[in-house]
N, CA, C and O atoms as CSV, one atom per row, in Angstrom:
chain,resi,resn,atom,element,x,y,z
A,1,UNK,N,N,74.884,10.656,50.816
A,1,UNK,CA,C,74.029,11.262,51.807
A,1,UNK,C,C,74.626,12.618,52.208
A,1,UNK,O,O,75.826,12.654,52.478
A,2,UNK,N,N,73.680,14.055,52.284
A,2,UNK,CA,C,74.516,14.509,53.126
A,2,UNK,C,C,74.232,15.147,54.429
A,2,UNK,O,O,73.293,14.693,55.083
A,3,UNK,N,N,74.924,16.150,54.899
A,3,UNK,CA,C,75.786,15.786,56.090
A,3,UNK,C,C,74.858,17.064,56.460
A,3,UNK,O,O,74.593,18.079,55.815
A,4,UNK,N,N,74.359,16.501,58.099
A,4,UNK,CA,C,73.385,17.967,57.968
A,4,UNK,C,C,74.315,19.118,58.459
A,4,UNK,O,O,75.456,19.168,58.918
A,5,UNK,N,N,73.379,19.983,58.178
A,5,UNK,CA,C,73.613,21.466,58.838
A,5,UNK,C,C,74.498,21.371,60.159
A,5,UNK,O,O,75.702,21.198,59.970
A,6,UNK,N,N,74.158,21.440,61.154
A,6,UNK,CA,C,75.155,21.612,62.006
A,6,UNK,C,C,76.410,21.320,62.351
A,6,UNK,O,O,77.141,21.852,63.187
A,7,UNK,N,N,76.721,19.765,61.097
A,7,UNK,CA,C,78.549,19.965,61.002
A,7,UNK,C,C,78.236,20.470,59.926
A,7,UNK,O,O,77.165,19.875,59.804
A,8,UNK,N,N,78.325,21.332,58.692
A,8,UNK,CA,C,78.706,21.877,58.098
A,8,UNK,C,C,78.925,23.241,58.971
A,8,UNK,O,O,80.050,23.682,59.205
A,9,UNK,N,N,78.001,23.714,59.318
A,9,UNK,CA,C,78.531,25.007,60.406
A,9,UNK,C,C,79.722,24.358,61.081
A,9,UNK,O,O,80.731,25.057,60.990
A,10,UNK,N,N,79.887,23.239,61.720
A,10,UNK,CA,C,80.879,23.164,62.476
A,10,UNK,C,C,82.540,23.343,61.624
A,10,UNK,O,O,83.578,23.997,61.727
A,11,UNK,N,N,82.050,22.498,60.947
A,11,UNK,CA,C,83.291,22.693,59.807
A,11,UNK,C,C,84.005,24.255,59.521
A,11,UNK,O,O,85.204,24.529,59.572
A,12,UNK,N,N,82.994,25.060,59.245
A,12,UNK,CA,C,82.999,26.366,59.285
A,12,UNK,C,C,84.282,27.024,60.490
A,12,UNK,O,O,85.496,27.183,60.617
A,13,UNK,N,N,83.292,27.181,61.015
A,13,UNK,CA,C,84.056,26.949,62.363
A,13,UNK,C,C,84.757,26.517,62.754
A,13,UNK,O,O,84.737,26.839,63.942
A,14,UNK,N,N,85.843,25.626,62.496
A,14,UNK,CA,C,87.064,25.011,62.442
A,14,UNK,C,C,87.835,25.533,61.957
A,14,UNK,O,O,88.892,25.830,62.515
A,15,UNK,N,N,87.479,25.874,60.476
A,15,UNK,CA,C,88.324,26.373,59.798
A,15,UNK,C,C,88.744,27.527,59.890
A,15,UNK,O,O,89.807,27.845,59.358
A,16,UNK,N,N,87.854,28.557,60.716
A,16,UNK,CA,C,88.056,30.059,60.969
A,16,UNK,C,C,89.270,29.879,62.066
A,16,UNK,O,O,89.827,30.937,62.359
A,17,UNK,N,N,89.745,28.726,62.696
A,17,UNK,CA,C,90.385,28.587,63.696
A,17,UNK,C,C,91.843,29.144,63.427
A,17,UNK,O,O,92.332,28.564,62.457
A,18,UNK,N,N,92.791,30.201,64.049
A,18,UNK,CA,C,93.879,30.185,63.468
A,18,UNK,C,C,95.063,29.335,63.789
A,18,UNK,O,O,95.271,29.196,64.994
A,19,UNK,N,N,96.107,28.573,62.747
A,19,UNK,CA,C,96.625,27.747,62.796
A,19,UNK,C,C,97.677,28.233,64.190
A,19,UNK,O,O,97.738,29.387,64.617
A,20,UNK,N,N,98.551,26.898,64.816
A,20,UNK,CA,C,99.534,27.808,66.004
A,20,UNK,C,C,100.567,27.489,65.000
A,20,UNK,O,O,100.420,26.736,64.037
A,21,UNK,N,N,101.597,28.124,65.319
A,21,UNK,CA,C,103.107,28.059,64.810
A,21,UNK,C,C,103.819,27.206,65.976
A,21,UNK,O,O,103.347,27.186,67.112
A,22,UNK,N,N,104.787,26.622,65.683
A,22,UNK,CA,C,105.277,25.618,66.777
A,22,UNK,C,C,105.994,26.542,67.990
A,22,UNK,O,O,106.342,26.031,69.054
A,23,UNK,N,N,106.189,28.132,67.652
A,23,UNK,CA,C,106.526,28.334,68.874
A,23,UNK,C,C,105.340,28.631,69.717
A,23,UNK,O,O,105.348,28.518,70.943
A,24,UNK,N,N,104.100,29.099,68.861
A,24,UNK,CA,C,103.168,29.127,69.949
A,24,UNK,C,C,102.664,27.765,70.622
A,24,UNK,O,O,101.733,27.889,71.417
A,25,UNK,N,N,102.974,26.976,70.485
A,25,UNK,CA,C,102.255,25.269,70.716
A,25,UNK,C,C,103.400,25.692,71.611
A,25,UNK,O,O,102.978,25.957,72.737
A,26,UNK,N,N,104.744,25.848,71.484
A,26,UNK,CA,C,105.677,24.995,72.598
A,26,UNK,C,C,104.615,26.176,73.820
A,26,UNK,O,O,103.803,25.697,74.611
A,27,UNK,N,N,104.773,27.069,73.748
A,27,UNK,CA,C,104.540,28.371,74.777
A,27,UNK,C,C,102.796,27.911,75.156
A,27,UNK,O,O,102.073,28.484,75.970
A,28,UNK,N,N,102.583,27.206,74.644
A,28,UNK,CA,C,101.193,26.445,75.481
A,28,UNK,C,C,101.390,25.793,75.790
A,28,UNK,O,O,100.650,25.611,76.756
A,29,UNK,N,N,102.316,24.717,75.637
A,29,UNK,CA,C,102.748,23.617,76.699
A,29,UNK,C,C,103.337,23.793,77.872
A,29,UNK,O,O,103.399,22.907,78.724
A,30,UNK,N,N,103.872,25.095,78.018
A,30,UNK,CA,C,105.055,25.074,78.850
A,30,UNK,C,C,103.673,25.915,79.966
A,30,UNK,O,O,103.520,25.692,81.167
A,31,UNK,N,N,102.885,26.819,79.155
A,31,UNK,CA,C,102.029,27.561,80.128
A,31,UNK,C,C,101.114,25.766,80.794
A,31,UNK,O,O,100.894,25.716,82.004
A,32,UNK,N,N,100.802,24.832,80.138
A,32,UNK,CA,C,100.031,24.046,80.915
A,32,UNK,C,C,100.805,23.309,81.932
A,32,UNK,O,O,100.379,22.906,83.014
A,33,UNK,N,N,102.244,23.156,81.353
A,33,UNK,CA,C,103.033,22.693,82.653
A,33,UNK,C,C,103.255,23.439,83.760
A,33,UNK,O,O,103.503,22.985,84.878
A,34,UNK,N,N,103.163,24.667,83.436
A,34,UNK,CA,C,103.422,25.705,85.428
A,34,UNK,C,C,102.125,25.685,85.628
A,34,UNK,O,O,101.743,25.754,86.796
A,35,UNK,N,N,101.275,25.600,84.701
A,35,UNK,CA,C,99.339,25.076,85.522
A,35,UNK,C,C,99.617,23.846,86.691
A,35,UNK,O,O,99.285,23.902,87.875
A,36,UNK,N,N,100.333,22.711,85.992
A,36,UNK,CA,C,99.705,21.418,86.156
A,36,UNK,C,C,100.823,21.710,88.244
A,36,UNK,O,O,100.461,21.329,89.357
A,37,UNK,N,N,101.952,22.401,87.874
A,37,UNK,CA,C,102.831,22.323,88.875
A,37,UNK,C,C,102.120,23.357,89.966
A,37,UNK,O,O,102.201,23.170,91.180
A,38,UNK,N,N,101.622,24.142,89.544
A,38,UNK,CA,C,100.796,25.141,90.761
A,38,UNK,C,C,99.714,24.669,91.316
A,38,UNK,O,O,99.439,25.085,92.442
A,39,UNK,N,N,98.677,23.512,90.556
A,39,UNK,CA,C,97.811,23.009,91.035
A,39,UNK,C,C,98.489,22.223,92.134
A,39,UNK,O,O,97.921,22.329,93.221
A,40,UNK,N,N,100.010,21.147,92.102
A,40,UNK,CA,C,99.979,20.577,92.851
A,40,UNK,C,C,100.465,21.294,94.089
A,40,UNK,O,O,100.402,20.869,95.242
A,41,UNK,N,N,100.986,22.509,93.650
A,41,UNK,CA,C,101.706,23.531,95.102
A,41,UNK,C,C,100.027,23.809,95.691
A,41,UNK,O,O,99.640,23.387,96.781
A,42,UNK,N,N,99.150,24.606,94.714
A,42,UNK,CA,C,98.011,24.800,95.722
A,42,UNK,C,C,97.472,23.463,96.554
A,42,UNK,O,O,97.125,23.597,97.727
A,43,UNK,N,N,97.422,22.308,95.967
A,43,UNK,CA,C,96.816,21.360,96.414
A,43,UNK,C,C,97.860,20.499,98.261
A,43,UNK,O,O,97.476,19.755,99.163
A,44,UNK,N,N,99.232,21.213,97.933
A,44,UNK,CA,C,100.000,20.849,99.116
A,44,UNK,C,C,99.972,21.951,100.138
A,44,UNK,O,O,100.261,21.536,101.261
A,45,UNK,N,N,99.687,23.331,100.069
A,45,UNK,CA,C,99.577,24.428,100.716
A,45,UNK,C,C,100.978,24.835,101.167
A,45,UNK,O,O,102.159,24.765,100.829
A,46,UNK,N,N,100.299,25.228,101.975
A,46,UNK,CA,C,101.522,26.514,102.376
A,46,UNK,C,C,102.472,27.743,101.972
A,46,UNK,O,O,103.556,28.301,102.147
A,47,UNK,N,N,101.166,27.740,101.257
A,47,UNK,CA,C,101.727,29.012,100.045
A,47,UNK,C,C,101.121,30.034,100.645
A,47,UNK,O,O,99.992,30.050,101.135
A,48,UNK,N,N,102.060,31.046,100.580
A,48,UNK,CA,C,101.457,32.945,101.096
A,48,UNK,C,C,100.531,33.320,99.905
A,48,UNK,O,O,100.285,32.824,98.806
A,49,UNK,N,N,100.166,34.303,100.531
A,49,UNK,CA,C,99.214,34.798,99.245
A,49,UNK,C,C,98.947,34.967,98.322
A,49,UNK,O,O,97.951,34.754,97.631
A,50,UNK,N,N,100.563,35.716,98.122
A,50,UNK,CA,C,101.145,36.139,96.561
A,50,UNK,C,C,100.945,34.648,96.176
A,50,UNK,O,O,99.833,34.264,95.813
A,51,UNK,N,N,101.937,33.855,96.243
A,51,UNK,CA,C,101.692,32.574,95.702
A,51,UNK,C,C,101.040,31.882,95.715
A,51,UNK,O,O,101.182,30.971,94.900
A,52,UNK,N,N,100.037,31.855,96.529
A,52,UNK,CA,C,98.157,31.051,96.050
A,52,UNK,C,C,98.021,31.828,95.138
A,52,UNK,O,O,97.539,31.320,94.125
A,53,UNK,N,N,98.304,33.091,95.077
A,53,UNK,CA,C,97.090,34.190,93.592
A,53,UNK,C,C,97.997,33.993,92.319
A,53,UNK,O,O,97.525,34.242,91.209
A,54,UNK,N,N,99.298,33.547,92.463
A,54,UNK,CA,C,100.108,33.420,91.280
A,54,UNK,C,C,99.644,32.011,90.865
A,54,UNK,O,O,99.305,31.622,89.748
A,55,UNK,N,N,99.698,31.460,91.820
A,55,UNK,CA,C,99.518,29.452,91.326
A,55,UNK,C,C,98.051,29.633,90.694
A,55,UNK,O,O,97.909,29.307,89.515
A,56,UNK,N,N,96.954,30.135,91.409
A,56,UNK,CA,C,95.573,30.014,90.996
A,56,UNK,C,C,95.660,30.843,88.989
A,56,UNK,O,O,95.146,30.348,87.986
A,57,UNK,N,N,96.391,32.006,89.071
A,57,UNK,CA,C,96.587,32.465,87.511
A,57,UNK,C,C,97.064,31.389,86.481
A,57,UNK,O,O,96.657,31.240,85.329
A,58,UNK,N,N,98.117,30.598,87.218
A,58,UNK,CA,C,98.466,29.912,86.116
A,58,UNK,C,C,98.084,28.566,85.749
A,58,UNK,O,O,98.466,27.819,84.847
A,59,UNK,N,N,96.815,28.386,87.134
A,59,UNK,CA,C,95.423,27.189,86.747
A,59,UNK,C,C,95.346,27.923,85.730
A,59,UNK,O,O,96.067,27.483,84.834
A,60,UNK,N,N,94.585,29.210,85.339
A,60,UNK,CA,C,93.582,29.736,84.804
A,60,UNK,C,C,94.275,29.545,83.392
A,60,UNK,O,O,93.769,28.925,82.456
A,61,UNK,N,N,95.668,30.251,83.380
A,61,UNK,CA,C,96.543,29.728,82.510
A,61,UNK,C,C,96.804,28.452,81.670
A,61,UNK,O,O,97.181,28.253,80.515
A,62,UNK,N,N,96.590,27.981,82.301
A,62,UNK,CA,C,96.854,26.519,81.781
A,62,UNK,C,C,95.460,26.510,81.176
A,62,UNK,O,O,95.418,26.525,79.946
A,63,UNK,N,N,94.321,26.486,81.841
A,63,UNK,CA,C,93.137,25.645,81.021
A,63,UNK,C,C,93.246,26.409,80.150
A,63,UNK,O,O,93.312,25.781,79.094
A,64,UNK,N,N,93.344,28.138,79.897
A,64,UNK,CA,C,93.441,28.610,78.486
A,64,UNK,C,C,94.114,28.093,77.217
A,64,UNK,O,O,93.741,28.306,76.064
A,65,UNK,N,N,95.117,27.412,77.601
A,65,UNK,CA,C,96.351,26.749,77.293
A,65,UNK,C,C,95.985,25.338,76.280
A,65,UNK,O,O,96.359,25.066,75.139
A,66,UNK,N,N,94.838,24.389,77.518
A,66,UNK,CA,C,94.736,23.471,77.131
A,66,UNK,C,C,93.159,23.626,75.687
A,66,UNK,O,O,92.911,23.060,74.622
A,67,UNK,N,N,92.649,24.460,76.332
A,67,UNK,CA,C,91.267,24.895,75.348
A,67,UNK,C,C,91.906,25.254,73.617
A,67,UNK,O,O,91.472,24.918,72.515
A,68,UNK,N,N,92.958,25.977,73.981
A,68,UNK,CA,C,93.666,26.349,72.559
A,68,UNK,C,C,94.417,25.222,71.926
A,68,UNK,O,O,94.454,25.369,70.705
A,69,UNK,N,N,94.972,24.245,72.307
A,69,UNK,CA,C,95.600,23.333,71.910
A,69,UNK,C,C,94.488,22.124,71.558
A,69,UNK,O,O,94.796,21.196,70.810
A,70,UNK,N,N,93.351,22.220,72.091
A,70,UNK,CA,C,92.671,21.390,71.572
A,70,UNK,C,C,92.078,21.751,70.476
A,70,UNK,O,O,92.146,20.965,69.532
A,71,UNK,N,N,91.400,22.929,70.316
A,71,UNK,CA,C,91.051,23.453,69.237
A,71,UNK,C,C,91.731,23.351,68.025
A,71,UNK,O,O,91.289,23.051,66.916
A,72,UNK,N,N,93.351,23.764,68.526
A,72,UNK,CA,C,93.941,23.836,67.223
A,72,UNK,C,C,93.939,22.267,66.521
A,72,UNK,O,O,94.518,21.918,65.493
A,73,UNK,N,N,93.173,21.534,67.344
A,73,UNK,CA,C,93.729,20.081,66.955
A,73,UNK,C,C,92.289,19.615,66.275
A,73,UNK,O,O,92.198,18.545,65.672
A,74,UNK,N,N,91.094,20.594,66.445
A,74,UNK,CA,C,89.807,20.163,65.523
A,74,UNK,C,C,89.897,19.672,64.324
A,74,UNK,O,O,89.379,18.605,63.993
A,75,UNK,N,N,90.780,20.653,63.328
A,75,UNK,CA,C,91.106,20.013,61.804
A,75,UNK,C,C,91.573,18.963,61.422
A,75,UNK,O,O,91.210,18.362,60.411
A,76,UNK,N,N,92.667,18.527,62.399
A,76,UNK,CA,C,92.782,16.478,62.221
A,76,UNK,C,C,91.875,15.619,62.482
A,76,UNK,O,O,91.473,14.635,61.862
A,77,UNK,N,N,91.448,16.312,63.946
A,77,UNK,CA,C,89.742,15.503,64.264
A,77,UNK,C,C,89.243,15.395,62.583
A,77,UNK,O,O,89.151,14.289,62.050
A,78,UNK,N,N,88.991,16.451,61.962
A,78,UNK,CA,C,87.841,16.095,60.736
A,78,UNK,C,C,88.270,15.371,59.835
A,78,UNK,O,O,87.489,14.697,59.164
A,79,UNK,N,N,89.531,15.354,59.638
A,79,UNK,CA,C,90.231,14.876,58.582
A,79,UNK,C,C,90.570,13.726,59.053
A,79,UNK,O,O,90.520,12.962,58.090
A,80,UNK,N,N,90.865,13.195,59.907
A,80,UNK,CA,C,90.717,11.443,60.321
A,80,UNK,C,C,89.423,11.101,60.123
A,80,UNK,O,O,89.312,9.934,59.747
A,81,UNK,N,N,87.815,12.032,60.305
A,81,UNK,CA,C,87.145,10.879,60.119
A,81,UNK,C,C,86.611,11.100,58.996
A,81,UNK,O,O,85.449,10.716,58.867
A,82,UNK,N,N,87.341,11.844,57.731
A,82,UNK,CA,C,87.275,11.450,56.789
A,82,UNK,C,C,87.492,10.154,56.335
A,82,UNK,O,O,86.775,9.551,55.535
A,83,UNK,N,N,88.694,9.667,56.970
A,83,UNK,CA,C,89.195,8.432,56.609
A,83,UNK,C,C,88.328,7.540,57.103
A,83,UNK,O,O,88.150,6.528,56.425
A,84,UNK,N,N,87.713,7.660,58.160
A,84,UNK,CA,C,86.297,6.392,58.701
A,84,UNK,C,C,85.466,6.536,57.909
A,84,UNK,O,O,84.991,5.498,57.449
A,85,UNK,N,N,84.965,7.760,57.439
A,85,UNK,CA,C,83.312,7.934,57.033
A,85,UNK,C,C,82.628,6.908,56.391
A,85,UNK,O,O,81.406,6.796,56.484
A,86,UNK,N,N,83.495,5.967,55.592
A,86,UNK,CA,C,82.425,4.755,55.084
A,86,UNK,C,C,82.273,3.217,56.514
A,86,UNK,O,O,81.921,2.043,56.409
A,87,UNK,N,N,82.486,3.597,57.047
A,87,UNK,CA,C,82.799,2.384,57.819
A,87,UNK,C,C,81.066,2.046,58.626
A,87,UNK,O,O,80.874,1.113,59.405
A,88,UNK,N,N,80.161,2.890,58.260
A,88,UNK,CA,C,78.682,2.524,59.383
A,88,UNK,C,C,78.715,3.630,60.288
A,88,UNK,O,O,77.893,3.443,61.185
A,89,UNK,N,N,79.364,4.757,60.419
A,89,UNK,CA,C,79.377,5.506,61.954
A,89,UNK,C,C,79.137,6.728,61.111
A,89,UNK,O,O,79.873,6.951,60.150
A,90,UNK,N,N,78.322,7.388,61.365
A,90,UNK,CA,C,77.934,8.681,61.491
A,90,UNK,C,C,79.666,9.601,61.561
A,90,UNK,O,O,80.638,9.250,62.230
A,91,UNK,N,N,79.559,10.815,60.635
A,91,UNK,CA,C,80.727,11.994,61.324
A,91,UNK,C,C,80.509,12.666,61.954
A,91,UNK,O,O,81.445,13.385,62.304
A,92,UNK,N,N,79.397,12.879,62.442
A,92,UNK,CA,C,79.135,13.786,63.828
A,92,UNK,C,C,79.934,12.695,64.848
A,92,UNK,O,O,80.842,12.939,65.642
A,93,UNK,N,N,79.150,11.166,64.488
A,93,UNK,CA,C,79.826,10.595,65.958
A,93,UNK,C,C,81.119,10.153,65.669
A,93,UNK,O,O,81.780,9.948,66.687
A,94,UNK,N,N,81.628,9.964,64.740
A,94,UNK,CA,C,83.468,10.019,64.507
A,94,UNK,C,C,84.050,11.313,64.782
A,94,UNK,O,O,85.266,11.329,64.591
A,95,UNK,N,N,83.346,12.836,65.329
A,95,UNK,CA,C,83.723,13.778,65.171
A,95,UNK,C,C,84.080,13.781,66.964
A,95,UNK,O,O,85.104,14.097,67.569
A,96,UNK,N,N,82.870,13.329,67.399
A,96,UNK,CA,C,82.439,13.548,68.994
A,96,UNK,C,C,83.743,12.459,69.267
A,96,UNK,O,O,84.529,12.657,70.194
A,97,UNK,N,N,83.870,11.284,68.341
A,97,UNK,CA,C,84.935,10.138,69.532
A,97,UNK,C,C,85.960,11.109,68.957
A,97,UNK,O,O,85.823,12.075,69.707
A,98,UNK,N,N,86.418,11.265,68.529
A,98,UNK,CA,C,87.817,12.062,67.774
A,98,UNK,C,C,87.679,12.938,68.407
A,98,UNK,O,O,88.074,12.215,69.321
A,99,UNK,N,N,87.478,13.948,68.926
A,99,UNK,CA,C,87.473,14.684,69.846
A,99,UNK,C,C,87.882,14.650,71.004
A,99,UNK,O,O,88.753,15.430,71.390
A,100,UNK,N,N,87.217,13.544,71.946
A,100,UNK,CA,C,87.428,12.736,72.910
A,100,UNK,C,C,89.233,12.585,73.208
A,100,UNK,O,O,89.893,13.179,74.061
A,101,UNK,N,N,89.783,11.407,71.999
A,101,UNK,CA,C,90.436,10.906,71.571
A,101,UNK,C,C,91.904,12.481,71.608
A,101,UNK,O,O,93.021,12.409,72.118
A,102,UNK,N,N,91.425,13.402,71.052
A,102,UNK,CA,C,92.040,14.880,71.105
A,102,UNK,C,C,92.486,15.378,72.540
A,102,UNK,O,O,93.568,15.808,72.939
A,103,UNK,N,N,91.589,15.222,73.010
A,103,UNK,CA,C,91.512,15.607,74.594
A,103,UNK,C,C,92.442,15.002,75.292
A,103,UNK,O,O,93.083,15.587,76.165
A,104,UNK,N,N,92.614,13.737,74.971
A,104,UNK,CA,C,93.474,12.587,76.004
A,104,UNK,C,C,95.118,12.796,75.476
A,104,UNK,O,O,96.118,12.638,76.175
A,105,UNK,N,N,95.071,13.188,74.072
A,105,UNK,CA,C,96.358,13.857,73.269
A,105,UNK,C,C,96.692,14.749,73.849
A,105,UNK,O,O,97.806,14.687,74.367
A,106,UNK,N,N,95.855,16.009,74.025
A,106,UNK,CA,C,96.475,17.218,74.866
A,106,UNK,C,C,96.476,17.237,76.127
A,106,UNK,O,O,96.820,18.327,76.583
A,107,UNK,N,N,96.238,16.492,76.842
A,107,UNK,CA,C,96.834,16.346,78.417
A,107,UNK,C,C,97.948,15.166,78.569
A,107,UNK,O,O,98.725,15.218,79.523
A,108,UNK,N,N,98.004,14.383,77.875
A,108,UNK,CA,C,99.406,13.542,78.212
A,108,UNK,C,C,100.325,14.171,77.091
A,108,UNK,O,O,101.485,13.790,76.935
A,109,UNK,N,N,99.671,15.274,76.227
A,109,UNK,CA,C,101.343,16.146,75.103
A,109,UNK,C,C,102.361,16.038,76.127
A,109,UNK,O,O,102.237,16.107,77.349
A,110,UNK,N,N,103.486,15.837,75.345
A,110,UNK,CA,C,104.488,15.910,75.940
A,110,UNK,C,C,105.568,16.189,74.616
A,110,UNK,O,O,105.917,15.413,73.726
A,111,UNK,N,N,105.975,17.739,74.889
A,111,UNK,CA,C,106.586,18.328,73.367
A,111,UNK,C,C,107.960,17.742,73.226
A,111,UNK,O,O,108.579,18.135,74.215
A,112,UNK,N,N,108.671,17.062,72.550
A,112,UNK,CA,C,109.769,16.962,72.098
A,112,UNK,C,C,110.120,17.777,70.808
A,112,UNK,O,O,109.252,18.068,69.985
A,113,UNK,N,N,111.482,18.142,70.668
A,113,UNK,CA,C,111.970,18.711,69.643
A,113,UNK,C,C,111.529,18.067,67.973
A,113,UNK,O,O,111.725,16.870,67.767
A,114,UNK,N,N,110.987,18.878,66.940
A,114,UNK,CA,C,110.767,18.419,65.798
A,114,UNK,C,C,109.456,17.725,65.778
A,114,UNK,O,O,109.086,17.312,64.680
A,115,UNK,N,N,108.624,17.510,66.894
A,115,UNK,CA,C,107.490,17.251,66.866
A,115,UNK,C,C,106.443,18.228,67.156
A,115,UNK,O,O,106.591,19.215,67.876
A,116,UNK,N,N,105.192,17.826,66.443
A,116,UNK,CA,C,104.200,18.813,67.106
A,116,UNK,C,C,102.738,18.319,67.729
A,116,UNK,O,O,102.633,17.093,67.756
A,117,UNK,N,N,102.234,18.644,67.951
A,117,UNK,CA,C,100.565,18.026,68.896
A,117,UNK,C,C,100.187,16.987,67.811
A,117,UNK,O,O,100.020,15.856,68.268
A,118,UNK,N,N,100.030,17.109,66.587
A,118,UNK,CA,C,99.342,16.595,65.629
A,118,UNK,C,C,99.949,15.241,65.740
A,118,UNK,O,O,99.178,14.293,65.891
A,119,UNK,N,N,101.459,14.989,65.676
A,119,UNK,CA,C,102.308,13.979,65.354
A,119,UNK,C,C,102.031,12.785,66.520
A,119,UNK,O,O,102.305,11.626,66.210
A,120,UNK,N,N,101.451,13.096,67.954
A,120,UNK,CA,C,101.346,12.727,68.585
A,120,UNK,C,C,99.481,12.245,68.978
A,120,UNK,O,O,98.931,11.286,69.519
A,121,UNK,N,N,99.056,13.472,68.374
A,121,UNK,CA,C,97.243,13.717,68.884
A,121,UNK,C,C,96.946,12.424,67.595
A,121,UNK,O,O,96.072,11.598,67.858
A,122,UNK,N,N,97.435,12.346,66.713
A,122,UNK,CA,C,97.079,11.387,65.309
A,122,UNK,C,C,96.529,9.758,65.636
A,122,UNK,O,O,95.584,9.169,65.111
A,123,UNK,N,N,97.392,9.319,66.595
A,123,UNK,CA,C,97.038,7.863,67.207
A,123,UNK,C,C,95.736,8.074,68.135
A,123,UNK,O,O,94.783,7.399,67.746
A,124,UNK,N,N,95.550,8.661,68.986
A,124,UNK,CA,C,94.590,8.850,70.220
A,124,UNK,C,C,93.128,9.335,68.932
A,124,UNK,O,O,91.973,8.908,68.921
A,125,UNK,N,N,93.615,10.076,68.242
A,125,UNK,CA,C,92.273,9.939,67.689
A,125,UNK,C,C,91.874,9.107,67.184
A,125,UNK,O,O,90.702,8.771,67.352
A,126,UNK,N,N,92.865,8.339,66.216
A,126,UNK,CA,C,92.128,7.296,65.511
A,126,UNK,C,C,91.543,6.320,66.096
A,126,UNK,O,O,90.452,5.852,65.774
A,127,UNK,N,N,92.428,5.869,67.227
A,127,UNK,CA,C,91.784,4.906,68.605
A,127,UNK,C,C,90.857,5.263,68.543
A,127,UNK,O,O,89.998,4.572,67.994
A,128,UNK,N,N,90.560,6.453,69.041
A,128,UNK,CA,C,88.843,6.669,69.740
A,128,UNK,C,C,88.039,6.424,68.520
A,128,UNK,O,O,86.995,5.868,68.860
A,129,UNK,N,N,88.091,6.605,67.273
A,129,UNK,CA,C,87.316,6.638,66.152
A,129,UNK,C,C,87.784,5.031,65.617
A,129,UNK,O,O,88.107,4.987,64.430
A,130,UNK,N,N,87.817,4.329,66.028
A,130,UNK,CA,C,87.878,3.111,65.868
A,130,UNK,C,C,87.396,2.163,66.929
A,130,UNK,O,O,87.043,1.044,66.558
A,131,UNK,N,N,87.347,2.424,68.007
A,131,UNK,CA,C,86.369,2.351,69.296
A,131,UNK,C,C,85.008,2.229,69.102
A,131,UNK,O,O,84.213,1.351,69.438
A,132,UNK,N,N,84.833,3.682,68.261
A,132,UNK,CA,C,83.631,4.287,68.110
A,132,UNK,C,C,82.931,3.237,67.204
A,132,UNK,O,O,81.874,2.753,67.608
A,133,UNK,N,N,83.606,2.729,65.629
A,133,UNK,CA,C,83.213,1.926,65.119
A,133,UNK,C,C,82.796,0.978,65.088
A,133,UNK,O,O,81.853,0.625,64.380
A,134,UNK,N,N,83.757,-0.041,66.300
A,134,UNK,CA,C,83.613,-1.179,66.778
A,134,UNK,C,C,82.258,-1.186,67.692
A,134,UNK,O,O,81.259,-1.870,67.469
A,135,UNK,N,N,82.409,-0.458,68.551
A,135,UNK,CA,C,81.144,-0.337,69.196
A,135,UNK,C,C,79.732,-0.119,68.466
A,135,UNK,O,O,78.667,-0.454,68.987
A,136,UNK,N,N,79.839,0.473,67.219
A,136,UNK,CA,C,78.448,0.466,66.258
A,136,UNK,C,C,78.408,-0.820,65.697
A,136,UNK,O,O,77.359,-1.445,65.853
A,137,UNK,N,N,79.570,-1.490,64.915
A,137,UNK,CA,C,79.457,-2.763,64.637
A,137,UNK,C,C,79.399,-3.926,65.830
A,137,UNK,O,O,79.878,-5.047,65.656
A,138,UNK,N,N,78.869,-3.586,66.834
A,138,UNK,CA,C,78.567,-4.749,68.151
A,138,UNK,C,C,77.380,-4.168,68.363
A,138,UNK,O,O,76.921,-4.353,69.491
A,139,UNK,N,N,76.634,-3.413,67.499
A,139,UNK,CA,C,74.831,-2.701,67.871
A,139,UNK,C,C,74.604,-4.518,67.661
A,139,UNK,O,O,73.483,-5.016,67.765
């Protein structure tokens, strides 16, 4: 069967994505961690100005942070549900749970040395794309 038009564009589009190098991954992690720590300074107050307008940058920071790290993580999304595609589930919808599954990878990342997003994002996707399955095989 194939695969309509709009994941093949998507595919496209993935692939135009440029790969990170592990120092740029660490330098997005570290930008989502002074996000995640300024949200909780804004959220406790008592910050002067300068430092509400610095904490609020490095919200802004961070979600840039987290948008890029997910992205970079689209190409495993596709390539895990390569590995489903015969199972009954659509790859749009192994694409959408894998995705999902991506998302929950890049907010609990947590970089250790010699690892990278992928090594970690690899389980959370397949979960979700095995979720996804189970739940079509209980239609």
């Amino acid at each position: 069967m194939s695969e309509p038009e709009s994941l093949r564009e998507y595919r496209r589009a993935v692939a135009r994505l440029p790969e990170l190098s592990p120092e740029e991954e660490f330098d997005l992690v570290e930008r989502m961690a002074r996000g995640e720590q300024a949200r909780r300074m804004l959220s406790e107050g008592g910050l002067s100005e300068v430092e509400a307008h610095e904490a609020r940058n490095a919200e802004i920071a961070q979600d840039a942070a987290r948008k890029r790290l997910t992205e970079a993580g689209l190409p495993l999304v596709l390539s895990i549900a390569e590995e489903f595609r015969d199972q009954g589930v659509s790859v749009t919808d192994l694409v959408q749970a894998g995705s999902i599954g991506l998302t929950r990878a890049v907010e609990s990342y947590v970089h250790r040395p010699g690892t990278r997003l992928a090594d970690q994002a690899a389980p959370f996707i397949r979960a979700a794309m095995a979720e996804e399955v189970d739940a079509h095989d209980g239609e």
